[in-house]
TORKOL-4160 file (C-alpha; in steps of 0.2 Angstrom, whole numbers, padded with zeros to 4 digits, m for minus):
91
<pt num="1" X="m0140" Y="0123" Z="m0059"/>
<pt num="2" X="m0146" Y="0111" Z="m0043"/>
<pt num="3" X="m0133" Y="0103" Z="m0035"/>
<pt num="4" X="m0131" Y="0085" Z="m0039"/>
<pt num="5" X="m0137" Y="0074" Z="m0020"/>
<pt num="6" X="m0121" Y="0067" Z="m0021"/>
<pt num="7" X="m0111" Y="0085" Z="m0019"/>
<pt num="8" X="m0124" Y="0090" Z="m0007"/>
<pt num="9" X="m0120" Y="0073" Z="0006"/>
<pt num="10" X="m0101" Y="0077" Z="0001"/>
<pt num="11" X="m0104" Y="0095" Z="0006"/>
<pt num="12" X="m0113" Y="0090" Z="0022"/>
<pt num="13" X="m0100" Y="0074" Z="0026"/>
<pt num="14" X="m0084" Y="0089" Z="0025"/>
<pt num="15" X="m0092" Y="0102" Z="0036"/>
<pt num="16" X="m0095" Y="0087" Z="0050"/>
<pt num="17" X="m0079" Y="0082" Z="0049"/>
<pt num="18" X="m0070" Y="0100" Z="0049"/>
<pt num="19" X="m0083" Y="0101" Z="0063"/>
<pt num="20" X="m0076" Y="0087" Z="0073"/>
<pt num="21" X="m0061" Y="0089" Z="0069"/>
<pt num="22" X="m0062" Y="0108" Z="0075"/>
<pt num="23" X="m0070" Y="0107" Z="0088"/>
<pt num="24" X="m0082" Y="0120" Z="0082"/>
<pt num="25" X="m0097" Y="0124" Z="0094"/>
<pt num="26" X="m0114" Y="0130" Z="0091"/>
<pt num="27" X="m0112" Y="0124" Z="0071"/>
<pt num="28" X="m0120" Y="0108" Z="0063"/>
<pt num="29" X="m0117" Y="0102" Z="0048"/>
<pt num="30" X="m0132" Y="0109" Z="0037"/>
<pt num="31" X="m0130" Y="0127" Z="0044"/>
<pt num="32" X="m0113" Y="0127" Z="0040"/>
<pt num="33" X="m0111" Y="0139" Z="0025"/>
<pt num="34" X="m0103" Y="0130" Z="0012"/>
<pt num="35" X="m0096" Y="0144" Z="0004"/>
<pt num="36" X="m0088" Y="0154" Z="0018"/>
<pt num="37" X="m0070" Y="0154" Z="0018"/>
<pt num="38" X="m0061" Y="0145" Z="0029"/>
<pt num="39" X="m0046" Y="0152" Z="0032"/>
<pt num="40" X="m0053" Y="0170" Z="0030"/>
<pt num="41" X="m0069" Y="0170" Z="0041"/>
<pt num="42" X="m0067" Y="0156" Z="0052"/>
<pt num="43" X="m0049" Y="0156" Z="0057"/>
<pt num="44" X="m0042" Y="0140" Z="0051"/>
<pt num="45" X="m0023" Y="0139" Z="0049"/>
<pt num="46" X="m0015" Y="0127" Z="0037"/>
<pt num="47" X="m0010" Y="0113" Z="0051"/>
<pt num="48" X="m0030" Y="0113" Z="0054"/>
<pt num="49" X="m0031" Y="0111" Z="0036"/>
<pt num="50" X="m0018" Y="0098" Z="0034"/>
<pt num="51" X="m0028" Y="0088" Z="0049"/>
<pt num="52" X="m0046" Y="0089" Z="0037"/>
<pt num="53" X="m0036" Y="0084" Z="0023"/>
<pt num="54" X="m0028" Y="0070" Z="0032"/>
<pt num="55" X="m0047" Y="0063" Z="0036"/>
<pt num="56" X="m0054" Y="0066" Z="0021"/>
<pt num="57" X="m0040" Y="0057" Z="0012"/>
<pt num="58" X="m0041" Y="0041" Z="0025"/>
<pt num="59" X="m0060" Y="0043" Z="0023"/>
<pt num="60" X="m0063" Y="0044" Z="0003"/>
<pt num="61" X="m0044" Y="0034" Z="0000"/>
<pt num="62" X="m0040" Y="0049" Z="m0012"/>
<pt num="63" X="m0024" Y="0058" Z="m0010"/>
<pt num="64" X="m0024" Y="0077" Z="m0007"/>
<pt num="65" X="m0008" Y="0087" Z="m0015"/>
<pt num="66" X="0002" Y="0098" Z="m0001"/>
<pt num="67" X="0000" Y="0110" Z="m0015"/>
<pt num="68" X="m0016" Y="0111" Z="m0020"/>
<pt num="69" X="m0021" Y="0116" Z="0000"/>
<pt num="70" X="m0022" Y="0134" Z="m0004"/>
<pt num="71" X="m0037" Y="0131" Z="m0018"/>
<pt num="72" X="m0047" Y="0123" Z="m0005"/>
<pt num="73" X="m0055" Y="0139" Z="0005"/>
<pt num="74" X="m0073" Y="0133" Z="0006"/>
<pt num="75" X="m0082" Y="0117" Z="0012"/>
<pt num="76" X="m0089" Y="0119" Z="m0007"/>
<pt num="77" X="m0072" Y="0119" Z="m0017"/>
<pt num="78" X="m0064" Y="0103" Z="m0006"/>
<pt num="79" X="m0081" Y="0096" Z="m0011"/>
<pt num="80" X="m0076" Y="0097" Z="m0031"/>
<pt num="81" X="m0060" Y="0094" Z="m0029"/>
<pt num="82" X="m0065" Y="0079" Z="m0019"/>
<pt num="83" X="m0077" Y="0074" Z="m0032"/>
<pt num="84" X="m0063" Y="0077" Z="m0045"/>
<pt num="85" X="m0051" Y="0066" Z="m0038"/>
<pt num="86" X="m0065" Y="0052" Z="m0035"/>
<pt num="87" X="m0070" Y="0052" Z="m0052"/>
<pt num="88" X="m0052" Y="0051" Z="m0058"/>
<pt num="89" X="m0050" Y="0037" Z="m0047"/>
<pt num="90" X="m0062" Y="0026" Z="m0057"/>
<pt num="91" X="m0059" Y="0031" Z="m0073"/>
């Protein structure tokens, strides 16, 4: 099944901002894998973590859990949950 546009631009806007945030070189947005895992293959530790989760929280106005940290491993994953979260927001 496609991805809906809207995930694919949430999937692109996270791995700019875990870009930016990282100060990852030699990476843009739309090569960035969405499924690698970031704490596994790309060395991100949980206060880099915490930094993303602080942006995307100040940039979608949703509030990320401490707890649920560990689930989101992959650019694709904080992108549902994201999602998730949004459409609880307006409902």
């Amino acid at each position: 099944m496609p991805e809906s546009k809207e995930i694919q631009e949430l999937i692109l806007r996270i791995a700019k901002i875990i870009i930016d945030e990282l100060k990852l070189e030699d990476i843009t947005p739309e090569k960035f894998d969405p499924d690698m895992d970031l704490v596994d293959e790309l060395g991100v530790d949980s206060m880099d973590l915490a930094t993303v989760a602080l942006v995307l929280q100040d940039e979608y106005g949703v509030f990320i859990d401490e707890d649920d940290y560990p689930k989101l491993k992959s650019i694709r994953l904080i992108a549902g949950y994201l999602q998730s979260r949004l459409q609880g927001a307006k409902g």
